[in-house]
C-alpha positions as CSV (number, residue, x, y, z in Angstrom):
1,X,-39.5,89.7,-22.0
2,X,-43.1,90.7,-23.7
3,X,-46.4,90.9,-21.5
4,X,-47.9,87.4,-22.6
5,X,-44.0,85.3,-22.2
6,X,-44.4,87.2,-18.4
7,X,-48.3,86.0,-18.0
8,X,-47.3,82.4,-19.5
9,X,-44.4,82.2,-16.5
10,X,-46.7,83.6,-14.1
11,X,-49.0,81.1,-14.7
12,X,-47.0,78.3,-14.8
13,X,-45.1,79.2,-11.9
14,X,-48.6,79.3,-10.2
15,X,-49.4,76.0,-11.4
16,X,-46.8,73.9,-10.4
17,X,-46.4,75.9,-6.9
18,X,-50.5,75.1,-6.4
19,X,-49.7,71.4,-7.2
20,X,-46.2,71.2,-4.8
21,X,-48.1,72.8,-2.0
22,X,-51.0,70.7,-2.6
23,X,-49.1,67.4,-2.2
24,X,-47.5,68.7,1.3
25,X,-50.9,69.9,3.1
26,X,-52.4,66.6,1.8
27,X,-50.0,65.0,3.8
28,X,-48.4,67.2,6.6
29,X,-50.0,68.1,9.9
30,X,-52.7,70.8,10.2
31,X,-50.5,72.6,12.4
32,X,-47.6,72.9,9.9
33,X,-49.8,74.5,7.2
34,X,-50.6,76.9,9.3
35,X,-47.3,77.7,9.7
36,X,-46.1,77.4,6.4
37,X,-49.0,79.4,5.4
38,X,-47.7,82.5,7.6
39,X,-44.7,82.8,6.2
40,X,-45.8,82.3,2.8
41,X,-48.2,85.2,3.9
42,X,-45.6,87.4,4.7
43,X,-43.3,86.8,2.4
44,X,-46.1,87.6,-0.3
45,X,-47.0,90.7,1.7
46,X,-43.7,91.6,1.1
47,X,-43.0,90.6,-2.5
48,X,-45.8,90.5,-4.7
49,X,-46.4,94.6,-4.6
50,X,-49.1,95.0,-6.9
51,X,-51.1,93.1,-4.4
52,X,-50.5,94.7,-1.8
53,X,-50.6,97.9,-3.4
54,X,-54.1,96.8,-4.2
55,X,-55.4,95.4,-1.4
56,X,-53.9,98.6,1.0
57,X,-56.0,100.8,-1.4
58,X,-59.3,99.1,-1.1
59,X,-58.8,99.0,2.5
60,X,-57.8,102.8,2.4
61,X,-61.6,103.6,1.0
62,X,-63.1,100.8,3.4
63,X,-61.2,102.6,6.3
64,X,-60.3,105.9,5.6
65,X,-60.3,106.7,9.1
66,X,-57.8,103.8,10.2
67,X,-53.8,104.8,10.4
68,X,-52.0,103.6,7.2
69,X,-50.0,101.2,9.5
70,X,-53.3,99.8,11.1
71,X,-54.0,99.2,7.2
72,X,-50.8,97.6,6.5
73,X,-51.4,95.5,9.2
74,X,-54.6,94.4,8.2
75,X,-53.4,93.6,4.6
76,X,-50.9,91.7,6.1
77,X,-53.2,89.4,8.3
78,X,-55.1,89.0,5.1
79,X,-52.4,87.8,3.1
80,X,-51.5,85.4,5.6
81,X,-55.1,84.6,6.2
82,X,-55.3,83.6,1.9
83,X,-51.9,81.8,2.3
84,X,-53.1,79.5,5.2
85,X,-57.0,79.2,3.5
86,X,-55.2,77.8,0.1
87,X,-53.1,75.1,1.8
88,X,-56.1,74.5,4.7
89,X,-58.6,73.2,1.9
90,X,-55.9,70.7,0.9
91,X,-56.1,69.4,4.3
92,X,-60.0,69.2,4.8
93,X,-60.2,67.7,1.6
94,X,-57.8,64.8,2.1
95,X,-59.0,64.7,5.9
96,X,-62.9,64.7,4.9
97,X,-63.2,63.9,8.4
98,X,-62.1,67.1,9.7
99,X,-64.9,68.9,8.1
100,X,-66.8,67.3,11.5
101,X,-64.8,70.1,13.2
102,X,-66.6,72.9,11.2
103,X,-69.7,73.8,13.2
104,X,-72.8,75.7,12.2
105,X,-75.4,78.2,13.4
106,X,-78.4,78.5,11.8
107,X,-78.9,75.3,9.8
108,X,-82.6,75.2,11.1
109,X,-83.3,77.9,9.1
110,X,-82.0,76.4,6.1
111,X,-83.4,73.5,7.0
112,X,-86.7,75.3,7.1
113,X,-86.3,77.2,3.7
114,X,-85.8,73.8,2.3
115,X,-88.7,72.8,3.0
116,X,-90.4,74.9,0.7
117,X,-89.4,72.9,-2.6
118,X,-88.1,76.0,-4.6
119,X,-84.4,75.5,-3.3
120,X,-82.1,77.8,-1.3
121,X,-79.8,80.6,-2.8
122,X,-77.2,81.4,0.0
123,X,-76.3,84.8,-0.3
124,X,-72.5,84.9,0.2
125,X,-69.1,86.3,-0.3
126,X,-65.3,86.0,-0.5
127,X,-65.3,85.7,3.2
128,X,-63.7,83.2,5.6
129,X,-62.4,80.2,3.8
130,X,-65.8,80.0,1.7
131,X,-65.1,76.6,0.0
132,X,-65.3,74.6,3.3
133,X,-68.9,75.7,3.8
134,X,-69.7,74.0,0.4
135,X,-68.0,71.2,1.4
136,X,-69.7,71.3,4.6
137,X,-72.7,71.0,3.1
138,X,-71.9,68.4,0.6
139,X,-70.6,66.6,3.9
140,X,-74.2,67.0,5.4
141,X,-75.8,65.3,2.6
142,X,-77.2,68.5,0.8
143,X,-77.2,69.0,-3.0
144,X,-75.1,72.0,-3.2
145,X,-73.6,74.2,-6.5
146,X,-71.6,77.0,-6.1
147,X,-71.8,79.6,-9.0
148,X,-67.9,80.4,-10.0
149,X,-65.6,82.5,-12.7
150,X,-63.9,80.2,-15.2
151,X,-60.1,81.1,-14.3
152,X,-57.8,82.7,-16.8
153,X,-55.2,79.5,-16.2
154,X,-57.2,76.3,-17.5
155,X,-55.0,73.9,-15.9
156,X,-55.4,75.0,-12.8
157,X,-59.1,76.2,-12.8
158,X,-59.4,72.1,-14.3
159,X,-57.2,71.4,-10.7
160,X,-60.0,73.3,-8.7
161,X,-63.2,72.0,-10.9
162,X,-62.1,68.0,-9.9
163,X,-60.9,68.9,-6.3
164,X,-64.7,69.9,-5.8
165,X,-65.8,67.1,-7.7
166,X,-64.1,65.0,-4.6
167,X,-66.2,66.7,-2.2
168,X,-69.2,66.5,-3.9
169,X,-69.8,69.9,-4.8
170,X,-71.1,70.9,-8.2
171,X,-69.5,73.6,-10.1
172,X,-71.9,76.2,-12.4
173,X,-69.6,78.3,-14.1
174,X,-70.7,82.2,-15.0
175,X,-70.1,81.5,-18.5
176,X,-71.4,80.7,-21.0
177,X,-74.3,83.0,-19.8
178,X,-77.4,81.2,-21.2
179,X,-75.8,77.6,-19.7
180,X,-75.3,79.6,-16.2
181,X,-78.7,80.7,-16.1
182,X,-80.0,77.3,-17.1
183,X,-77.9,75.4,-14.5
184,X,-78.9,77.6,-11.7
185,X,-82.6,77.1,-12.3
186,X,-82.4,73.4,-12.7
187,X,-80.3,73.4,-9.7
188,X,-82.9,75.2,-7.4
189,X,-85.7,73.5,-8.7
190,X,-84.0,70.4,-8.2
191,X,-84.3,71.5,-4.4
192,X,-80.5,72.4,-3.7
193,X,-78.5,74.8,-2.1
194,X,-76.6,77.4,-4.6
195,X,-74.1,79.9,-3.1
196,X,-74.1,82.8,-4.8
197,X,-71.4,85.2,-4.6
198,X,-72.3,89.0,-4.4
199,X,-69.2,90.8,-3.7
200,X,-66.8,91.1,-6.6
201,X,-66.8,94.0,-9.1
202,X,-69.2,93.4,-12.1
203,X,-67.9,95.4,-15.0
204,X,-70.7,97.2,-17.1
205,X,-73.1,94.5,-15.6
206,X,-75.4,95.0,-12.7
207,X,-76.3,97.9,-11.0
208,X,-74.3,100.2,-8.9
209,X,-74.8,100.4,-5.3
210,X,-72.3,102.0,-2.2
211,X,-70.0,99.3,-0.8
212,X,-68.2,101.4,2.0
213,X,-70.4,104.3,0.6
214,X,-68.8,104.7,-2.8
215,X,-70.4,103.1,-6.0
216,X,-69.3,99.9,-7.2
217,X,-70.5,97.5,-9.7
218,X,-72.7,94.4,-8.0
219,X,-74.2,91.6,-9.9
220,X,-77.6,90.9,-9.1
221,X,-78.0,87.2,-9.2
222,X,-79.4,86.2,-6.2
223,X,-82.3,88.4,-6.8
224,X,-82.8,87.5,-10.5
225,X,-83.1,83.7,-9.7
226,X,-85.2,84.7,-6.4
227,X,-88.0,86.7,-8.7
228,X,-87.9,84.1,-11.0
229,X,-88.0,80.6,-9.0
230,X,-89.4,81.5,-5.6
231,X,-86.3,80.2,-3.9
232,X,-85.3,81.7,-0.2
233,X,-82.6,83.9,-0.3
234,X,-80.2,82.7,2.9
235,X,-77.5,84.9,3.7
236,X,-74.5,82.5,5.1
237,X,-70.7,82.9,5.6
238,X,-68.1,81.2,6.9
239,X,-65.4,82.8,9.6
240,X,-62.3,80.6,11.2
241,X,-62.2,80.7,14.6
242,X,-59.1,79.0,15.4
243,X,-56.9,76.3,14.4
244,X,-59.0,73.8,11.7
245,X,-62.2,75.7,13.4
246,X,-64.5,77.5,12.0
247,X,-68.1,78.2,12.2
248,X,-70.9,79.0,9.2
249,X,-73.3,81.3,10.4
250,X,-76.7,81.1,8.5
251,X,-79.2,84.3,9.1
252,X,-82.9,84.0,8.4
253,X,-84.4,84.5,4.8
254,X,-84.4,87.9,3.1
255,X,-87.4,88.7,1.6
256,X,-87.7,90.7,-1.5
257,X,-89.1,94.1,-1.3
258,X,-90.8,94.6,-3.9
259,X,-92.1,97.4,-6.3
260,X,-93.8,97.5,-9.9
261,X,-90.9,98.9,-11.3
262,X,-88.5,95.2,-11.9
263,X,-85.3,97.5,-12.1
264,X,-86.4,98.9,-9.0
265,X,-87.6,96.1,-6.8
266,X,-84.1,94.6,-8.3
267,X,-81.5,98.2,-7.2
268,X,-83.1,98.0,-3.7
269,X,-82.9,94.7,-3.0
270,X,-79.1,94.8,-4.7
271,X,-79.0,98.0,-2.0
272,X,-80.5,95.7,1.0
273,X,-78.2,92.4,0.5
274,X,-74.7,94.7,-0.4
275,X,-75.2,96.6,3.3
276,X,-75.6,92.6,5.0
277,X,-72.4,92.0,3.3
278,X,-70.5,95.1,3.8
279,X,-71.6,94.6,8.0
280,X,-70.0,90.7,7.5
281,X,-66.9,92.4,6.4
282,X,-66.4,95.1,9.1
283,X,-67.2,92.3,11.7
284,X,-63.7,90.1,10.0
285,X,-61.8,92.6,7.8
286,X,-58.8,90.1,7.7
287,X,-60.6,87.7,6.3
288,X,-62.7,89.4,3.2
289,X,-60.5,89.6,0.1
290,X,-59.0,93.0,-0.6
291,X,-56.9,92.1,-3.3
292,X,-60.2,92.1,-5.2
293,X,-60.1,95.4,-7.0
294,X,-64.3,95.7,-5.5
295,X,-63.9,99.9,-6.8
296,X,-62.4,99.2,-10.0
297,X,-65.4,100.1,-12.8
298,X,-66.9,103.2,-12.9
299,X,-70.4,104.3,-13.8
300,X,-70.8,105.6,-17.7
301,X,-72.7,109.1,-18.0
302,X,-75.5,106.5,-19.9
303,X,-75.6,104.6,-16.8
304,X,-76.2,107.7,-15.0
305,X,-79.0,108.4,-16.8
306,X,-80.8,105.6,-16.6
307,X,-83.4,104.8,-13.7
308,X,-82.7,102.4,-11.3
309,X,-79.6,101.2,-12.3
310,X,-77.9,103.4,-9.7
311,X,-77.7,104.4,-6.1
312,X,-78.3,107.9,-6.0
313,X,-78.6,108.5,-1.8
């Protein structure tokens, strides 16, 4: 079988397990997602071995001083953690009233921010079950966007797009650029809330800062839109704290530190908001994402060259 019959199978078999699981956490128990959700967890642990081949070497460069089995247990927990988050935001968004369930800390300083008219960007990350904050916040009666990749699979991404529809959260996809850009803007002058999130690898894009202190490609977003509309950067995540509980934890506004150099004031700031991050993750490491190939790009010898599009210390 050739590499695109494999992808087509792959994807349909994604598709149609998405929409079979889908139907059951709509209607089952949270209890029993949960426990379907662990063994799915395991089972995938066990199974789908690039994954986990992935995931055990980002956590090797994260944790080089953990035990490979500490590792192995830590991809595990997060495999069960993913498999539980998918079939959990079925649940919250059928149950709308279980988001009441979802507590938060620090909403008066977003509340605060807010009040400023230029919008709020919350600085965020694969982290937690991240779509429940926005729906949280749709819940709450704020405008909120999230800023999202297209996915590969457009039947499924189409699946996601109207499930947040339901919830009342608006989608602003990275692409096409220019229609990205223009969204955002609108969106924060608008006054809303858009989660930005600054923790996947970002190709040739970017600039390069130390995640776990080695180099890895970090779009600069948040700091783009914050220079150019005045809005607050937040930083907020969301952690689960039990069953159906979980808590978002907004911190106070980052400011921008500036310099007359743009690409500088943007690398240190990029520098500044990665190391909040990368403290968020050691703080839950079975609930960041380590599938994510984070190290995958590597700096060209032009990039090296150039001023302020790397982390040099």
């Amino acid at each position: 079988m050739d590499k695109e019959k494999k992808k087509f199978l792959r994807r349909r078999l994604g598709w149609w397990s998405l929409r079979l699981f889908s139907i059951l956490s709509a209607k089952s128990h949270l209890e029993w997602s949960y426990f379907l959700g662990s063994v799915l967890g395991k089972l995938a642990y066990l199974f789908v071995i690039r994954h986990r081949r992935i995931a055990l070497e980002s956590l090797s460069i994260a944790f080089p001083h953990l035990k490979q089995e500490d590792r192995k247990i830590l991809a595990r927990d997060f495999f069960v953690f993913m498999s539980q988050s998918s079939l959990e935001i079925i649940y919250f968004i059928k149950n709308p009233r279980a988001l009441e369930s979802i507590r938060i800390e620090g909403k008066e300083f977003l509340d605060e921010a807010l009040k400023n008219k230029n919008g709020v960007i919350g600085l965020t990350a694969h982290l937690g079950n991240f779509p429940l904050m926005s729906f949280k916040f749709a819940r709450l009666g704020y405008s909120i966007s999230v800023l999202v990749r297209p996915m590969r699979d457009e039947k499924a991404g189409d699946y996601i797009h109207n499930l947040r529809i339901q919830t009342g959260v608006k989608s602003i996809f990275s692409y096409p650029r220019k229609e990205c850009v223009n969204q955002t803007i609108e969106a924060l002058r608008d006054n809303g809330i858009v989660l930005i999130q600054m923790d996947q690898n970002f190709g040739t894009g970017g600039v390069w800062v130390k995640f776990f202190d080695k180099l890895a490609a970090t779009p600069v977003g948040p700091i783009i839109f914050a220079l150019r509309t005045k809005a607050k950067v937040l930083p907020m995540y969301i952690v689960r704290e039990g069953l159906g509980r979980h808590c978002i934890k907004i911190l106070p506004p980052l400011d921008l530190d500036m310099r007359e150099d743009k690409d500088e004031t943007i690398l240190l700031n990029a520098i500044k908001f990665t190391k909040v991050i990368e403290h968020w993750v050691k703080e839950q490491p079975s609930q960041w994402g380590w599938v994510h190939r984070r190290w995958k790009s590597k700096p060209s010898k032009k990039i090296e060259g150039l001023k302020f599009r790397m982390q040099k210390d």
